[in-house]
N, C-alpha and C positions, 0 to 999 in steps of 0.2 A: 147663564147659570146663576142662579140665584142663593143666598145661603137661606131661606127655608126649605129649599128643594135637599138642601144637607144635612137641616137638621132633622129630617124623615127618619133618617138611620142614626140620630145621633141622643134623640131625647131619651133612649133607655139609659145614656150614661150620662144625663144629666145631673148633679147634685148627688152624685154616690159619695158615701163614706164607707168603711169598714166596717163590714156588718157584722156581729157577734153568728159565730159556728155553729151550725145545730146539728148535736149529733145524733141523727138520723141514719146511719151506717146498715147496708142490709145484714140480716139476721133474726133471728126466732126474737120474741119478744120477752120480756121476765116471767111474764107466765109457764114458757114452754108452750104455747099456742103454736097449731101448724100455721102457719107463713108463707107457705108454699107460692108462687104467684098461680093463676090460675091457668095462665096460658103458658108457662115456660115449662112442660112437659113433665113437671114431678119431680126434675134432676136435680133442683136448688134449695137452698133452703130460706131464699132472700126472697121478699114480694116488694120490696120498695127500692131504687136507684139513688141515689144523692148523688149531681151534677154540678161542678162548681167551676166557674168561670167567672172572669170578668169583661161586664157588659159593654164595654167601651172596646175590646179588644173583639173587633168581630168575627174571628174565626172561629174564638171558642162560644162565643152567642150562636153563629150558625150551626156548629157544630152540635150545641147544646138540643135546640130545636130540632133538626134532622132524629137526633137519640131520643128524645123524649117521644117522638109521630112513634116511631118503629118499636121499642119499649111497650108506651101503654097497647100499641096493637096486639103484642104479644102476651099482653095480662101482668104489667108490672106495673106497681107506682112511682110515678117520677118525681121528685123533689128538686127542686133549683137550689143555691147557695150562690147567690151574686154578692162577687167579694170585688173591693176597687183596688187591689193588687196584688201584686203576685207573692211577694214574702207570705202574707196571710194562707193565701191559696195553698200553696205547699206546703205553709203548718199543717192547715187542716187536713189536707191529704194526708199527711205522715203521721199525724195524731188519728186518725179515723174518724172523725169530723165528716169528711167528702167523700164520697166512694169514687168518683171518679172526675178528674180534669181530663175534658174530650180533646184539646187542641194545646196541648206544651210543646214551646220552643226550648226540648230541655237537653238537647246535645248540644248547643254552643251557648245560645243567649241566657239559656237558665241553668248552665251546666255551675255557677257558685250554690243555686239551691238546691240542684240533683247530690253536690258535696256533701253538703248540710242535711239532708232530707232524704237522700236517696234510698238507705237501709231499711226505708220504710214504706217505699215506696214498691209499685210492683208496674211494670213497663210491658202493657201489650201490645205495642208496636207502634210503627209508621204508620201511618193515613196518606200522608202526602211527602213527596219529597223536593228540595229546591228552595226550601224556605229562606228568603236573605236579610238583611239586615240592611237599609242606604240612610245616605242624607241626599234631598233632593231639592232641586230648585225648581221655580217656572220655565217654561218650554224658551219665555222671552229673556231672562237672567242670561247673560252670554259668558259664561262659567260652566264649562265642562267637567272638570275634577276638581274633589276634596284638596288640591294640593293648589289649585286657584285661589283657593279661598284666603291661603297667607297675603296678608295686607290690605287685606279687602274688606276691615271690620268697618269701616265707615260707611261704606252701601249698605249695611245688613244693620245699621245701629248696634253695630257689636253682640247680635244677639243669634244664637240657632235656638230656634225652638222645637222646644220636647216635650215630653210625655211626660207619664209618673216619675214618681224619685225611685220608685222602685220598680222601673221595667228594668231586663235587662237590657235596652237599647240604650236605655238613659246610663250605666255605666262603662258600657263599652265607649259610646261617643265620649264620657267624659276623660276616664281613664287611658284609653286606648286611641281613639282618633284623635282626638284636640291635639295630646303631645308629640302624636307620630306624626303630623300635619304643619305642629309648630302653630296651634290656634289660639296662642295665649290670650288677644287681645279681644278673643270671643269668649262670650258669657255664654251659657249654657242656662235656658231658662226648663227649669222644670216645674209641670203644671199638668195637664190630663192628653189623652186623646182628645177629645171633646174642644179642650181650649185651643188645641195647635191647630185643629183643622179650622176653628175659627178665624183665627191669626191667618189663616195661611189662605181664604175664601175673602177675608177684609184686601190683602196684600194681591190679589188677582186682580179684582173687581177694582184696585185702585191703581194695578200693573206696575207697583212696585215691588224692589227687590225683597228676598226672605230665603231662607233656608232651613228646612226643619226637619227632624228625624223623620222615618217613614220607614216601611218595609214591605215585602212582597211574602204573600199573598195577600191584599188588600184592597179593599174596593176604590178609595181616595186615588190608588195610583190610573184608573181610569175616569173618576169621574171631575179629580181637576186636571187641568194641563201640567204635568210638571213632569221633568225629566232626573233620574239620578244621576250623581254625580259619580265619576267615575271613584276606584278607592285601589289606586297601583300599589300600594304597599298594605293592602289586605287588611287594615287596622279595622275593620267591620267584621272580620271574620269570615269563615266559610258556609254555604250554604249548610242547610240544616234540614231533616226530616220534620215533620210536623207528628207529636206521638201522643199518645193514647196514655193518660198515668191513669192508676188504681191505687188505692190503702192496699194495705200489706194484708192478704189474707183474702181478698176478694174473686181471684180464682177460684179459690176455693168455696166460697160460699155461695157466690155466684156465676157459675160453672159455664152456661148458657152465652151470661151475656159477656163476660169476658172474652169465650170465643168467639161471638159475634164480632165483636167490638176488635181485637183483635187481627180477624183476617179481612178488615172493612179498609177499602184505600178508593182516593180518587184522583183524578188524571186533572190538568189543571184547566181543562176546558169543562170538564164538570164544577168542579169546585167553582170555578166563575161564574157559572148559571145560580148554586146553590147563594152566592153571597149577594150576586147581583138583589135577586129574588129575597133575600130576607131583608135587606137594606134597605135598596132604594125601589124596587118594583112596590113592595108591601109595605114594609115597615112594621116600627111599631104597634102590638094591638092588632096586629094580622100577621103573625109569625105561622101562624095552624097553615093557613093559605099559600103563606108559602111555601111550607113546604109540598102542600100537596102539589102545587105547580113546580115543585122540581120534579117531583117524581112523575108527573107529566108528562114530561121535558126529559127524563134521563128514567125511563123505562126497566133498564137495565139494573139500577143500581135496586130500583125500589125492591125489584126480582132479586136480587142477591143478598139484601139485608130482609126482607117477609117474606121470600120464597111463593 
């Protein structure tokens, strides 16, 4: 296993910053020009989608792609909004910036910005459910539980490594696990997706010890060797739905695809084809291709979202 074989699925979140909002939101235009989309039957009055995710988190990348295939099929414009984190994201969502974040962890890991942002938000469901939160080692680290880890800052050079400053993984571990763990004597490095899986692809290949945030659904927990650590006293929190946000008003405006979007869920053996396939079969710059090889691959689903 080599790390250019990783960075396949990792140079879209190469060198991201904070990209400025564009508000693109569907709706008639200042003219009062019909809008209509062409293929979404006459019942909306939206022709264009705005999709905001972050590129480094690839559920909402896959997620993003799968919506954009089905979307322009059906005669709308899709627009992306690649933001490198989540505080951002659910401004612009709340602000009407984004019309839609395809994959939120917003009942546990992002339930401080659902606080914050929520009033403004509009929640059309689940897609997937089971979504967790770990901290995980390699399969060879002979550390079973979070609660192993007390006194053990000298194997790991005192370090777990993480993600953004602003995932909500990166506060839960810091707030919530470190103290219920008793992990004072670990540092808590925060830095991207992109860097940890680096860190954590250097630490294989040289089969030393490391420990770094992670979570499920995620393609890394299959493609390097590492195992979670167990978490008896729950400081990770409870599994979580994986949900669908919208700007506040987008029901409304966009009648069609809300309900699409909506009653759209998948089984975690789909879901694994879909990320497998945009990640590491294709990659970047062939995101179109993958999806058409899910829809391939999972006949059913393409039939249930284009009929």
């Amino acid at each position: 296993m080599t790390l250019n074989r990783h960075r396949r699925g990792l140079r879209a979140a190469a060198g991201l910053a904070a990209i400025a909002l564009a508000a693109t939101a569907c709706g008639s235009d200042d003219e009062g020009s019909d809008t209509t989309a062409s293929g979404n039957g006459g019942g909306d009055s939206c022709a264009s989608v705005t999709l905001g995710f972050i590129p480094s988190w690839t559920d909402g990348l896959s997620m993003a792609h799968l919506w954009q295939d089905v979307l322009e099929d059906k005669g709308y414009e899709v627009e992306f909004e690649e933001i490198a984190d989540a505080a951002p994201l659910y401004a612009g969502l709340a602000g009407g910036d984004v019309d839609v974040y395809p994959s939120a962890w917003s009942e546990v890991t992002h339930a401080d910005y659902m606080d914050e942002y929520g009033d403004d938000i509009e929640d059309l469901g689940s897609w997937y459910g089971g979504a967790v939160l770990t901290l995980a080692v390699p399969e060879y680290v002979d550390i079973e539980s979070i609660a192993d880890l007390a006194g053990q800052a000298d194997r790991f050079d005192g370090r777990i490594v993480g993600i953004e400053p602003g995932a909500g993984l990166t506060r839960t571990t810091k707030d919530e696990v470190m103290p219920t763990y008793g992990l004072d004597d670990f540092t808590l490095v925060e830095s991207s997706t992109t860097a940890m899986l680096a860190e954590l692809q250097a630490a294989v290949d040289a089969q030393e010890d490391i420990v770094v945030t992670l979570w499920r659904p995620f393609w890394a927990n299959s493609e390097f060797p590492v195992k979670d650590l167990a978490d008896p006293e729950g400081a990770l929190g409870d599994a979580e739905g994986l949900h669908t946000l919208a700007r506040d008003g987008f029901s409304d405006d966009c009648g069609e695809v809300a309900e699409l979007m909506g009653g759209f869920s998948l089984t975690d053996e789909q879901y694994g084809s879909l990320e497998n396939l945009v990640v590491n079969e294709y990659g970047e710059g062939k995101y179109d291709e993958a999806i058409t090889a899910f829809f391939e691959e999972n006949p059913d689903v393409e039939e249930s979202l284009k009929g």
